[in-house]
Chimera marker file (.cmm) of the C-alpha trace (Angstrom):
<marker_set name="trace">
<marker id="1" x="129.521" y="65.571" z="69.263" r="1" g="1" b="0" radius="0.5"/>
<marker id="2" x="127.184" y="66.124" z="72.037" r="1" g="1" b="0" radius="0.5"/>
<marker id="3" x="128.514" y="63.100" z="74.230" r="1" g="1" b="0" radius="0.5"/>
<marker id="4" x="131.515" y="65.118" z="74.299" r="1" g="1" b="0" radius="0.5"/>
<marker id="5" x="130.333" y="68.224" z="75.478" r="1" g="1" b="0" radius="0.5"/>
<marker id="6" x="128.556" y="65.630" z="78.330" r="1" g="1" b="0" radius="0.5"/>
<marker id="7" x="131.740" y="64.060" z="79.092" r="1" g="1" b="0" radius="0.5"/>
<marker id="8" x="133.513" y="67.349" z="79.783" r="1" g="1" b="0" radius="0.5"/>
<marker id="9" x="130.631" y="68.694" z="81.504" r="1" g="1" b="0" radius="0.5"/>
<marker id="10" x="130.354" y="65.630" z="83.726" r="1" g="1" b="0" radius="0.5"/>
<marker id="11" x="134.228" y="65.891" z="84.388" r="1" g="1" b="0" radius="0.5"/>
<marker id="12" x="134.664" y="69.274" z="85.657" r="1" g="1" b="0" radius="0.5"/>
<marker id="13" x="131.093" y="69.557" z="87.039" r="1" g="1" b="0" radius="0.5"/>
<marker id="14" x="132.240" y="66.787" z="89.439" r="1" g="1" b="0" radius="0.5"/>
<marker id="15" x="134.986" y="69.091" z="90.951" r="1" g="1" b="0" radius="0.5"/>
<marker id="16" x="132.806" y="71.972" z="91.285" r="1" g="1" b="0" radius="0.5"/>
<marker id="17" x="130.408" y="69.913" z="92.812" r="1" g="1" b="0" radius="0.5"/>
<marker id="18" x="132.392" y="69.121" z="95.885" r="1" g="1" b="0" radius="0.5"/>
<marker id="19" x="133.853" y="72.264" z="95.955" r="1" g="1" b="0" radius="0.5"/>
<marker id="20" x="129.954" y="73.454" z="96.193" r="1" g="1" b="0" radius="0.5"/>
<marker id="21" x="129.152" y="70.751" z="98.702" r="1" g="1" b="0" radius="0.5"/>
<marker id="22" x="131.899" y="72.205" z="100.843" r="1" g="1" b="0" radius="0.5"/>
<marker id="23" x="130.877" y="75.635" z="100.899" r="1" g="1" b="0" radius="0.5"/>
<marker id="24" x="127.362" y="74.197" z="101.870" r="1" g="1" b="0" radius="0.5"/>
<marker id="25" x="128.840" y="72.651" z="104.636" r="1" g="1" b="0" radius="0.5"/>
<marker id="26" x="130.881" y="75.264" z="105.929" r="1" g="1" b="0" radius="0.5"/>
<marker id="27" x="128.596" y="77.856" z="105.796" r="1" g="1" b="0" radius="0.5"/>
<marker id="28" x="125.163" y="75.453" z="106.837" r="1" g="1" b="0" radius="0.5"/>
<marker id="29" x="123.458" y="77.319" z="103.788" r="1" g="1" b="0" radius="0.5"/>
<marker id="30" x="121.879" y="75.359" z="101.093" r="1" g="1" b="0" radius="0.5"/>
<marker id="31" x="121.514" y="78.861" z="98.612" r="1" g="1" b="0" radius="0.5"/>
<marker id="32" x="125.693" y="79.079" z="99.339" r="1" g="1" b="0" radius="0.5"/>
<marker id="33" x="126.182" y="76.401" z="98.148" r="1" g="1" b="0" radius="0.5"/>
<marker id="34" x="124.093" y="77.344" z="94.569" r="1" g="1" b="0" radius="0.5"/>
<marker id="35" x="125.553" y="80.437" z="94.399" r="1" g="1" b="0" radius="0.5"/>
<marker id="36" x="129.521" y="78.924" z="94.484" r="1" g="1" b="0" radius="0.5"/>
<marker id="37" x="128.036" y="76.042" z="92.047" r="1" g="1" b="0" radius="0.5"/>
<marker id="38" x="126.972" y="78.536" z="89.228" r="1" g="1" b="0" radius="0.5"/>
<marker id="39" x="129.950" y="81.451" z="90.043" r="1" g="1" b="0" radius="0.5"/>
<marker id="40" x="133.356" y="81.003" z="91.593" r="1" g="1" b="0" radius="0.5"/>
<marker id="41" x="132.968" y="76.961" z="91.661" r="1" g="1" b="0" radius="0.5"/>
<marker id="42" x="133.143" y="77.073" z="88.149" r="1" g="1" b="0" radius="0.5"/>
<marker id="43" x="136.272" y="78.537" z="87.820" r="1" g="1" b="0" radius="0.5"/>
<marker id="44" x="137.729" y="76.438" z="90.822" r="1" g="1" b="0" radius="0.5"/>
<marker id="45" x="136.502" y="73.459" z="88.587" r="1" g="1" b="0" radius="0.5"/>
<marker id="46" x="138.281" y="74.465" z="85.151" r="1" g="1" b="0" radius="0.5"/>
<marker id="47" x="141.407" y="74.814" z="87.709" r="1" g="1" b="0" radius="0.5"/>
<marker id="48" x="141.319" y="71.895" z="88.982" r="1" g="1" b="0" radius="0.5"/>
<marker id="49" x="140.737" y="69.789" z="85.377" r="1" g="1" b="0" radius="0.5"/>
<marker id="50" x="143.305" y="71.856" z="83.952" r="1" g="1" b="0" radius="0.5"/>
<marker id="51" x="145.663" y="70.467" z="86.566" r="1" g="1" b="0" radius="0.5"/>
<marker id="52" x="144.624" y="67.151" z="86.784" r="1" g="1" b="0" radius="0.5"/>
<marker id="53" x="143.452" y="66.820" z="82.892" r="1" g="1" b="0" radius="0.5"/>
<marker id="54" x="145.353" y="69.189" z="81.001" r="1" g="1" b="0" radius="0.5"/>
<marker id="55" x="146.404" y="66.413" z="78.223" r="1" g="1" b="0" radius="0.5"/>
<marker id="56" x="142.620" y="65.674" z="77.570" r="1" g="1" b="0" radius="0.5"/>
<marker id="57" x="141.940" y="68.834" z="75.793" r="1" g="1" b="0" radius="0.5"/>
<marker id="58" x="143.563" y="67.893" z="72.985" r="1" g="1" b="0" radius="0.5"/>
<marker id="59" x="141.344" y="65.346" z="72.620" r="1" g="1" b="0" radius="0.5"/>
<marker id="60" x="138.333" y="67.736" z="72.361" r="1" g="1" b="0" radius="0.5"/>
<marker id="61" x="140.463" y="69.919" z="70.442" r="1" g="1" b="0" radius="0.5"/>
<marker id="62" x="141.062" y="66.860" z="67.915" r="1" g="1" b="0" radius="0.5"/>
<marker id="63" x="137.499" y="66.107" z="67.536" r="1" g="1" b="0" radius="0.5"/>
<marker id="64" x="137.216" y="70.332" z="66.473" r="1" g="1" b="0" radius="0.5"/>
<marker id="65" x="135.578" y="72.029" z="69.966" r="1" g="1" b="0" radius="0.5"/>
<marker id="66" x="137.752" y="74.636" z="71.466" r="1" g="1" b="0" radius="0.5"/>
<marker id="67" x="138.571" y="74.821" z="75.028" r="1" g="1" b="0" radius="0.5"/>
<marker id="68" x="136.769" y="78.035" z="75.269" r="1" g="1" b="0" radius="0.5"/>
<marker id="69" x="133.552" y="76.595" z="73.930" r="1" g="1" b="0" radius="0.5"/>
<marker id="70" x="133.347" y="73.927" z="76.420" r="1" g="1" b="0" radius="0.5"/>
<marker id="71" x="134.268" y="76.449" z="78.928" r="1" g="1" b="0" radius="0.5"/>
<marker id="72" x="131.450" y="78.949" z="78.308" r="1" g="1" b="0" radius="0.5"/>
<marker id="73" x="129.348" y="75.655" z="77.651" r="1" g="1" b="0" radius="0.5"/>
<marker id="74" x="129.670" y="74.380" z="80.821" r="1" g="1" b="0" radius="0.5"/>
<marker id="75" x="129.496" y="78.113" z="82.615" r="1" g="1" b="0" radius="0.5"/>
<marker id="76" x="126.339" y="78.604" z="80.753" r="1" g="1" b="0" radius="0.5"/>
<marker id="77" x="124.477" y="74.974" z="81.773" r="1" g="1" b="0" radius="0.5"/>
<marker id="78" x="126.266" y="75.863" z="85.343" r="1" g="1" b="0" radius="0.5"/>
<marker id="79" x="124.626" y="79.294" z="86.243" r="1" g="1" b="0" radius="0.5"/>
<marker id="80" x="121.473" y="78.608" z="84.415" r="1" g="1" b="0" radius="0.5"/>
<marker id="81" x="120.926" y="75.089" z="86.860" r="1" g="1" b="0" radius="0.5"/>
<marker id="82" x="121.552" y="77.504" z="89.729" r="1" g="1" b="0" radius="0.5"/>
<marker id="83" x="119.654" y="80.228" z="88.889" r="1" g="1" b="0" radius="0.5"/>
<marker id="84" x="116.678" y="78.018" z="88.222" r="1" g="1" b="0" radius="0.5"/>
<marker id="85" x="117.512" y="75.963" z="91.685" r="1" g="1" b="0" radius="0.5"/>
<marker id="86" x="117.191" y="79.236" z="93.410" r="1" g="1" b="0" radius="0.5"/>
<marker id="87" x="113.747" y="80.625" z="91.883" r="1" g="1" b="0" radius="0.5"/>
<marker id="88" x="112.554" y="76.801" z="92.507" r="1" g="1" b="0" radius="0.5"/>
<marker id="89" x="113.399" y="77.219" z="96.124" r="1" g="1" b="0" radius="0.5"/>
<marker id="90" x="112.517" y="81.217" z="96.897" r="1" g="1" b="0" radius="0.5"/>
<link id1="1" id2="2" r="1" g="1" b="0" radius="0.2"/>
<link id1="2" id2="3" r="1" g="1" b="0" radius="0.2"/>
<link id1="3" id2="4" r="1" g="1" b="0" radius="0.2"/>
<link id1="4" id2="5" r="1" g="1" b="0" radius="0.2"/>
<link id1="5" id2="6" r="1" g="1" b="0" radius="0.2"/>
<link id1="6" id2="7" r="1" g="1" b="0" radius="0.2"/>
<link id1="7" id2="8" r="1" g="1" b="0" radius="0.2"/>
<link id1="8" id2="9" r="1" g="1" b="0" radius="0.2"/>
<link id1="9" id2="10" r="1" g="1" b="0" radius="0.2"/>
<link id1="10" id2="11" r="1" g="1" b="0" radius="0.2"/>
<link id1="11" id2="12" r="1" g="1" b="0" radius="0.2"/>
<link id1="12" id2="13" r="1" g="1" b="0" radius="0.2"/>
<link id1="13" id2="14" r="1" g="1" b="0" radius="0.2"/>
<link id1="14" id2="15" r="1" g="1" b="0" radius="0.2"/>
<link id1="15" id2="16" r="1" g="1" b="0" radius="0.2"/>
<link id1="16" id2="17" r="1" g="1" b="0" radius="0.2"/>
<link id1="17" id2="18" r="1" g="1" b="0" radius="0.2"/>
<link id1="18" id2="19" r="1" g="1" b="0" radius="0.2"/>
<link id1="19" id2="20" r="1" g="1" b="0" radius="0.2"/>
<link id1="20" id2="21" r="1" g="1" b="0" radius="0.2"/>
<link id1="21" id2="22" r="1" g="1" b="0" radius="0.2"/>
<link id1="22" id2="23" r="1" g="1" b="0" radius="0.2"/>
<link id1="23" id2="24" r="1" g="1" b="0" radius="0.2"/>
<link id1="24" id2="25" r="1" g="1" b="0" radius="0.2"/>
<link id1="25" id2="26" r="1" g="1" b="0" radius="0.2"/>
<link id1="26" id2="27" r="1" g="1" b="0" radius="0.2"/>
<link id1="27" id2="28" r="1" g="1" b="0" radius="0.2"/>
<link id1="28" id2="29" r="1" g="1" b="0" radius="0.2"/>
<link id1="29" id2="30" r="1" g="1" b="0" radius="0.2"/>
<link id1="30" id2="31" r="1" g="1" b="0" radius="0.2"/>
<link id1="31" id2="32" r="1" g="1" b="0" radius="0.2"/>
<link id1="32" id2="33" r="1" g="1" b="0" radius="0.2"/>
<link id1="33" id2="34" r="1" g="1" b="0" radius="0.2"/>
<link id1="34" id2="35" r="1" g="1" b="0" radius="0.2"/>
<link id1="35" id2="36" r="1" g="1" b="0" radius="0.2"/>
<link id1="36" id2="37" r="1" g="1" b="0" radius="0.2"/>
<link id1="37" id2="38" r="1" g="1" b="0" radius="0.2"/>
<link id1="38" id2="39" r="1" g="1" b="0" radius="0.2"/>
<link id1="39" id2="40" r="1" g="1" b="0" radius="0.2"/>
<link id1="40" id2="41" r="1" g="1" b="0" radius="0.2"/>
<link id1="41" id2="42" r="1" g="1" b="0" radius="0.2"/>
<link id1="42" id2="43" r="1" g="1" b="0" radius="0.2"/>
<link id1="43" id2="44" r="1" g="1" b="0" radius="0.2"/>
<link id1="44" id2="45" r="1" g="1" b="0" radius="0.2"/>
<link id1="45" id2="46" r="1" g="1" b="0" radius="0.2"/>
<link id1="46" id2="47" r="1" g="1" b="0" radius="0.2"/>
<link id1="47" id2="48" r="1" g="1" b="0" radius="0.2"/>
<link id1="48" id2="49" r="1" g="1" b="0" radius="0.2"/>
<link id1="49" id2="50" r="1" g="1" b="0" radius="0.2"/>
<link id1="50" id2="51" r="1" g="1" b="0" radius="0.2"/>
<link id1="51" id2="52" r="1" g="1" b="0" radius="0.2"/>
<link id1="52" id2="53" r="1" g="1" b="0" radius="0.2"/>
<link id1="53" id2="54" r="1" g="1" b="0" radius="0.2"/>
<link id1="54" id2="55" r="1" g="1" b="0" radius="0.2"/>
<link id1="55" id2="56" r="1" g="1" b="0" radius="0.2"/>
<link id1="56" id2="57" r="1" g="1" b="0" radius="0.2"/>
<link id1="57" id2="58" r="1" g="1" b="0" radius="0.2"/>
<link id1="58" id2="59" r="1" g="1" b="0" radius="0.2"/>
<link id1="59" id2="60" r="1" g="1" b="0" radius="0.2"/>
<link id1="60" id2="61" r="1" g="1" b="0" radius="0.2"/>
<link id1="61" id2="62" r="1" g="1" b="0" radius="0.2"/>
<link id1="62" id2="63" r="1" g="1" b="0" radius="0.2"/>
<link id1="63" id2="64" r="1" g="1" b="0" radius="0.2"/>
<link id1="64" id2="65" r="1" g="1" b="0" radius="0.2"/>
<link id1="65" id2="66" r="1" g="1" b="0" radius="0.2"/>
<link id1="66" id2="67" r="1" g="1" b="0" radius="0.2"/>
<link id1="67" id2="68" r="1" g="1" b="0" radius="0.2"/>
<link id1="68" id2="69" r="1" g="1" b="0" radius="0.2"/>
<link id1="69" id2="70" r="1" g="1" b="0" radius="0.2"/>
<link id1="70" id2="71" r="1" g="1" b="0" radius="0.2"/>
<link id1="71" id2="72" r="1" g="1" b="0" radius="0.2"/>
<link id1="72" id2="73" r="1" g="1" b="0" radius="0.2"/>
<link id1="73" id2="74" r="1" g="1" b="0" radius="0.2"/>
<link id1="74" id2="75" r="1" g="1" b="0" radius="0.2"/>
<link id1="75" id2="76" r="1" g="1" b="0" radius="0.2"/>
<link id1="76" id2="77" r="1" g="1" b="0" radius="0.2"/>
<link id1="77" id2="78" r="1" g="1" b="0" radius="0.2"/>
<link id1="78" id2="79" r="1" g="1" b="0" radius="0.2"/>
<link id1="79" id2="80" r="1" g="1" b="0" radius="0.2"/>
<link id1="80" id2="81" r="1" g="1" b="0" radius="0.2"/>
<link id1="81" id2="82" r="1" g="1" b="0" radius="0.2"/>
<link id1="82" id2="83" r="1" g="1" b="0" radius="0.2"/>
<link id1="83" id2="84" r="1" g="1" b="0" radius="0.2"/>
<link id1="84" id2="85" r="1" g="1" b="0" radius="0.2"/>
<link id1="85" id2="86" r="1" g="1" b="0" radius="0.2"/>
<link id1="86" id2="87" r="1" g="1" b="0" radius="0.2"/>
<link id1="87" id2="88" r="1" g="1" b="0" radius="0.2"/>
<link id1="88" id2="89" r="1" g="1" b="0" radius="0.2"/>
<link id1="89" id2="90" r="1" g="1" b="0" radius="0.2"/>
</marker_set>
Protein backbone atom coordinates (compact mmCIF):
# COMPACT_ATOMS: atom_id res chain seq x y z
CA UNK A 1 0.00 0.00 0.00
CA UNK A 2 2.70 2.40 0.64
CA UNK A 3 4.36 2.03 -2.94
CA UNK A 4 1.22 3.47 -4.00
CA UNK A 5 1.02 6.41 -2.06
CA UNK A 6 4.98 6.77 -3.53
CA UNK A 7 3.89 6.33 -6.97
CA UNK A 8 1.26 9.07 -6.78
CA UNK A 9 3.44 11.21 -4.84
CA UNK A 10 6.27 10.81 -7.32
CA UNK A 11 3.70 11.53 -10.22
CA UNK A 12 2.25 14.74 -9.30
CA UNK A 13 5.30 15.91 -7.29
CA UNK A 14 7.06 15.86 -10.70
CA UNK A 15 4.64 18.56 -12.11
CA UNK A 16 4.86 20.70 -9.19
CA UNK A 17 8.36 20.43 -9.32
CA UNK A 18 8.82 22.22 -12.58
CA UNK A 19 6.19 24.39 -11.95
CA UNK A 20 8.46 25.31 -8.68
CA UNK A 21 11.63 25.36 -10.74
CA UNK A 22 9.94 27.96 -12.90
CA UNK A 23 8.92 30.28 -10.37
CA UNK A 24 12.63 29.99 -9.12
CA UNK A 25 13.70 31.04 -12.28
CA UNK A 26 11.51 33.77 -12.92
CA UNK A 27 11.74 35.37 -9.87
CA UNK A 28 15.91 34.50 -9.23
CA UNK A 29 14.71 33.45 -5.60
CA UNK A 30 15.56 30.11 -4.28
CA UNK A 31 12.83 30.60 -0.99
CA UNK A 32 10.09 31.35 -4.15
CA UNK A 33 10.56 28.68 -5.37
CA UNK A 34 9.85 26.62 -1.72
CA UNK A 35 7.13 28.58 -1.01
CA UNK A 36 5.13 27.68 -4.65
CA UNK A 37 6.51 23.93 -4.01
CA UNK A 38 4.64 23.48 -0.61
CA UNK A 39 1.40 26.07 -1.52
CA UNK A 40 -0.05 26.97 -4.88
CA UNK A 41 2.35 24.32 -6.80
CA UNK A 42 0.49 21.78 -5.22
CA UNK A 43 -2.65 22.56 -6.48
CA UNK A 44 -1.17 23.41 -10.04
CA UNK A 45 0.18 19.74 -9.72
CA UNK A 46 -3.25 17.88 -8.83
CA UNK A 47 -4.43 20.06 -12.03
CA UNK A 48 -2.25 19.06 -14.13
CA UNK A 49 -2.47 14.96 -13.16
CA UNK A 50 -6.04 15.32 -13.19
CA UNK A 51 -5.76 16.37 -16.82
CA UNK A 52 -3.20 14.30 -17.97
CA UNK A 53 -4.05 11.17 -15.50
CA UNK A 54 -7.53 11.37 -14.68
CA UNK A 55 -8.17 7.46 -15.61
CA UNK A 56 -5.41 6.43 -13.04
CA UNK A 57 -7.40 7.21 -10.04
CA UNK A 58 -9.41 4.51 -10.37
CA UNK A 59 -6.69 2.51 -10.00
CA UNK A 60 -5.91 3.87 -6.48
CA UNK A 61 -9.47 3.93 -5.91
CA UNK A 62 -9.52 0.02 -6.79
CA UNK A 63 -6.77 -0.82 -4.51
CA UNK A 64 -9.26 1.21 -1.55
CA UNK A 65 -7.31 4.92 -1.13
CA UNK A 66 -9.49 7.81 -1.96
CA UNK A 67 -8.46 10.59 -4.10
CA UNK A 68 -8.73 12.89 -1.23
CA UNK A 69 -6.33 10.89 0.89
CA UNK A 70 -3.62 10.96 -1.56
CA UNK A 71 -4.39 14.52 -2.03
CA UNK A 72 -3.97 15.69 1.58
CA UNK A 73 -1.08 12.97 1.60
CA UNK A 74 0.86 14.49 -0.79
CA UNK A 75 -0.09 18.31 0.49
CA UNK A 76 1.01 17.21 3.84
CA UNK A 77 4.70 15.52 2.73
CA UNK A 78 4.67 18.79 0.28
CA UNK A 79 4.49 21.73 2.84
CA UNK A 80 6.22 19.87 5.55
CA UNK A 81 9.59 19.33 2.90
CA UNK A 82 9.27 23.09 2.41
CA UNK A 83 8.81 24.26 5.60
CA UNK A 84 11.75 22.24 6.82
CA UNK A 85 13.87 23.46 3.51
CA UNK A 86 13.23 26.92 4.68
CA UNK A 87 14.23 26.67 8.56
CA UNK A 88 17.35 24.56 7.06
CA UNK A 89 18.26 27.54 5.00
CA UNK A 90 17.19 30.78 7.40
Amino acid sequence: MLELYFLYYWNVTRYNLVLSALIMTLSLSFVNGLICFGSFGILGSFLAYRYFHNIQYLFYLNAGISKKRLMLTTTFINILISIITILIIS
